[in-house]
N, C-alpha and C positions, 0 to 999 in steps of 0.2 A: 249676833250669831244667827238667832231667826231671820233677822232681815236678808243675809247671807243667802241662808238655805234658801230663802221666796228667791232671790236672786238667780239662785242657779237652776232653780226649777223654771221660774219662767225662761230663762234662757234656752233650756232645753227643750221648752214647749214650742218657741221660737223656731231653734233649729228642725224640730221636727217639722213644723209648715213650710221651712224653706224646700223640703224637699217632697211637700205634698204631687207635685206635678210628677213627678219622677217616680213615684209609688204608683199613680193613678197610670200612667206609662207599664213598668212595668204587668198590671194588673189586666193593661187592654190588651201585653202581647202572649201573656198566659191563656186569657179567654177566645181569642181569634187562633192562636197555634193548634186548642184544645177544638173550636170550630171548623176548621181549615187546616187540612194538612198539608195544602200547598204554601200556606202562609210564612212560614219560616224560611222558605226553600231562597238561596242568593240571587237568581233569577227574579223572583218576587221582590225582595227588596232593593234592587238594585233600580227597579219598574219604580217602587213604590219612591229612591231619594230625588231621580230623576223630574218625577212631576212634582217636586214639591219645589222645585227652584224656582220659579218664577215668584212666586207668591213668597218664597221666603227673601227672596232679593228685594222686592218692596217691601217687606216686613224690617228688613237690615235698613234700609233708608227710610220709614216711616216713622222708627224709632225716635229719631234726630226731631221731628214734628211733637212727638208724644211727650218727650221729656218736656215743652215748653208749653203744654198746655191747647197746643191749636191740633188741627184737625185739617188734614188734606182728600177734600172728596174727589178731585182730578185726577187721580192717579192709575183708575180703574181705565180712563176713556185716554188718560195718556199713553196706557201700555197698546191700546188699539192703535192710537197715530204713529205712534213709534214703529211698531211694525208694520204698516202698511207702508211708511215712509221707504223704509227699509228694502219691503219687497218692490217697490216704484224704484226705486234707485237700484238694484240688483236689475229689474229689468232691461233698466236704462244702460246696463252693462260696469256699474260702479265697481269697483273692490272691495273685499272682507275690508281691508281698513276704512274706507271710505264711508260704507253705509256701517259700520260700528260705531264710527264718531260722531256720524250723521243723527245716528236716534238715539246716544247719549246726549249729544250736544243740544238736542231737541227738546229732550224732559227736561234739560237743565233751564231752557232759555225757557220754558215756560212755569218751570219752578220758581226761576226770579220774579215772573210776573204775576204772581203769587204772591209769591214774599212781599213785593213793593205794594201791588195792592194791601192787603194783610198789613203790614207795618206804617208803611207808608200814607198812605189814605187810610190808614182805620175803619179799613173795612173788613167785618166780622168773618175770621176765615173761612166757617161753613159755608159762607155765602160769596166771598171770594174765589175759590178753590171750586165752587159748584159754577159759574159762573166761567171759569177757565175748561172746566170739564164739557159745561155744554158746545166751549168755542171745537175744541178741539176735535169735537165728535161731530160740527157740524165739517171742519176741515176733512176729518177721516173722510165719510160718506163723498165730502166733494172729488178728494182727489183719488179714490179707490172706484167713483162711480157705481158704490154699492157692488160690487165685485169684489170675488175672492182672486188673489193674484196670490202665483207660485210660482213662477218663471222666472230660471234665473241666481237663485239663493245660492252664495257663495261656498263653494266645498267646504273652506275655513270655517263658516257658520253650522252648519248643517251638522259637521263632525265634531264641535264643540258642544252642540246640543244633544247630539244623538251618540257618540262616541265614549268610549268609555276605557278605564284607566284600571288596574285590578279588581276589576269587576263592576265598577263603580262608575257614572258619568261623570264625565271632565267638567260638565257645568256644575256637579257638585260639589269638586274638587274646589274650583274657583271658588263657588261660594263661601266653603270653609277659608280660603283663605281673605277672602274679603270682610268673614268675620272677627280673622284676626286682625285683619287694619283696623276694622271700626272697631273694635275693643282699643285698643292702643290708642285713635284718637282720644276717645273716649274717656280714657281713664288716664291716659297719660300728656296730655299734650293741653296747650292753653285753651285752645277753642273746644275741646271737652270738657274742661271745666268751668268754662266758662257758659256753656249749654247747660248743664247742671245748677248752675248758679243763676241763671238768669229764668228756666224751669222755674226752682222754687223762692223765688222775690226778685220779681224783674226790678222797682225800684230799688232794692238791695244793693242786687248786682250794678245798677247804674254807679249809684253812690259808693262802690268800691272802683269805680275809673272803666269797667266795660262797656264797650258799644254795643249796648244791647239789641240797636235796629239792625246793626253789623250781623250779629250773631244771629238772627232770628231772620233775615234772609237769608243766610248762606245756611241756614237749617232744609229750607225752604230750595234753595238749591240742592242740593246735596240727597237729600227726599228725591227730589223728581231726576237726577242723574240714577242714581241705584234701578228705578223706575223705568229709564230708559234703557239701562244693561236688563233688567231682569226682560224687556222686550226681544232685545237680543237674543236671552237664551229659549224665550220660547218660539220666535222665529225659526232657530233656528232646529227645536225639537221638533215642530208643525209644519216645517218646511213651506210655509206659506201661512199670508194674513189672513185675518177674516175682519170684514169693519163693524162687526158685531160682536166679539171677541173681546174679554179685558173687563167690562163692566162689574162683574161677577168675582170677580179676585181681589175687588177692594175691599168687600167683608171679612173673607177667609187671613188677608196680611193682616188686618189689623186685630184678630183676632188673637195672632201669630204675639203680634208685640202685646196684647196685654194677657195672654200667658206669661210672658217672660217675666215680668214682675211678679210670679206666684212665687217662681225658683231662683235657690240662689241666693237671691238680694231681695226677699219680699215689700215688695211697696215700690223698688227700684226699676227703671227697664234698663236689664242687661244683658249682655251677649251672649253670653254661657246658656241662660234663660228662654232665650229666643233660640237658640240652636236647639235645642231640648224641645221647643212648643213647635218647631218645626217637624220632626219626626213626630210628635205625637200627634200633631193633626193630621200627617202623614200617614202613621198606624190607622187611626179612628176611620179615615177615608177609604182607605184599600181594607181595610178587616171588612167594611159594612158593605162593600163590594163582593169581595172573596163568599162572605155566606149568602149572598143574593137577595140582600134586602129592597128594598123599592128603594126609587131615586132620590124621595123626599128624605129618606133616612139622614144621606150625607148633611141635607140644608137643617132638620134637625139634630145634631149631632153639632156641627157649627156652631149653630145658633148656641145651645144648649151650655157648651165650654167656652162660648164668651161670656155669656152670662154669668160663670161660677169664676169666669178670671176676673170680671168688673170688681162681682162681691167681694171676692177675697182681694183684691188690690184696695179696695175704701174699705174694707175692714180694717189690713192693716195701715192704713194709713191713718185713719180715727184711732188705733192703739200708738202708733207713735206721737200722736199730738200731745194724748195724753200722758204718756211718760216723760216727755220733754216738760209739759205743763207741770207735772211732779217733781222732776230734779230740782228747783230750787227749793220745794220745802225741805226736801232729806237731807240738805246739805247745812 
């Protein structure tokens, strides 16, 4: 009976931190409405879901990197190549389709070579992935000539970035529905569970028949394809590259996905979670703007709710060891 009762109160202590993110949300859009009275207004939010696509689109393909344990530092200097790729080839006179497949098919081909490094040669992925990052930054700089290039950006693009649907941008529309793919794979489909399995005991996973080196490039792909659309969308919000650009967005996505595991699914990165850390880095950014704090604010502010998602992700992660480590005595 007592054990019961301990049962349901933890459980409930539980469910209340699944939804710590989404209180603390809440709480920042009471403080900034109550600071700012433009901050509510649909105008503003609409401003506010729009910049948050890029960095939430490699936050949705970074995911795929995080469940397995590795770490993609290329992705910041990918999203520079991709767009400048983009805008080279717009000038060159290409089509919306062309230069879209162009700088997905870009991040992808250099996601694989990542992964091969990383799996393949056993080499350690912060040092793989930084190692791709510097190639590709020194490619930017070569074929941009250190120039900004804007000439050219296809209507298609432009309006997909900048265009908006009940109020809302069409690039965020996308996103929501790219996050419902990646949930579906995710949860529902072999190579999602199979990412999850291979996440928590790669030889596990081996030893139940998965290709684990399979799985953990096409992670590695699939990362830097998301990577290359989210260049896409801000191509086409900025209407033009910059080869300095992109560097700065690897910290803010990945901050994105280990939110996600606060909510929802604590300990887990998931989608609903990530939608959620989306808007809320979203809110913190535009609030600390709106009341006209200094610039540092945002980088602390950042920094600050990585930090508290780290903790609380190895919190609960040490609390589920140790329940798992308890079920065989109570039984």
């Amino acid at each position: 009976m007592n054990e019961n009762v301990k049962g349901h109160a933890a459980s409930g202590r539980g469910s209340v931190k699944n939804y710590y993110m989404l209180i603390v949300f809440a709480a920042l859009v009471v403080i900034f409405s109550i600071a700012s009275p433009t901050f509510l207004t649909g105008q503003n939010w609409s401003n506010l879901l729009i910049v948050q696509v890029t960095t939430g689109c490699m936050a949705l393909g970074a995911m795929s990197i995080l469940i397995l344990g590795e770490f993609d530092l290329s992705l910041g200097y990918m999203v520079s190549f991709c767009m400048m790729l983009g805008a080279i080839l717009s000038e060159n006179g290409a089509n919306a389709f062309v230069v879209i497949a162009a700088m997905v098919l870009a991040g992808a081909a250099f996601g694989l070579v990542s992964g091969v490094l990383t799996v393949k040669f056993k080499v350690n992925s912060f040092i793989s992935t930084l190692g791709v990052g510097m190639l590709m930054n020194g490619l930017t700089q070569a074929i941009s000539n250190g120039e900004v290039h804007s000439s050219g950006i296809p209507d298609f693009i432009t309006e997909m970035g900048q265009g908006k649907f009940l109020g809302i941008g069409y690039s965020f529309w996308i996103l929501i529905g790219l996050a419902v793919v990646m949930y579906f794979v995710l949860n529902h489909t072999t190579f999602g569970r199979s990412l999850y399995a291979v996440g928590g005991s790669q030889k596990v996973a081996f030893m139940a028949g998965i290709n684990t080196d399979k799985v953990r490039i096409l992670a590695f792909v699939l990362s830097a394809a998301f990577t290359g659309l989210a260049a896409v969308f801000q191509l086409g919000q900025s209407g033009a590259a910059n080869p300095s650009f992109g560097f700065s967005l690897l910290m803010p996505a990945y901050a994105i996905v280990f939110l996600a595991a606060t909510s929802f699914s604590l300990g887990t990165y998931n989608v609903p979670g990530l939608l959620l850390a989306i808007v809320l880095l979203g809110v913190g950014t535009n609030g600390i703007q709106m009341i006209g704090a200094p610039s540092w604010a945002e980088f602390v502010y950042n920094g600050g709710i990585l930090i508290v998602a780290i903790f609380l992700v190895n919190k609960s992660t040490k609390a589920q060891r140790r329940l798992v480590q308890k079920q065989p005595e109570s039984r």
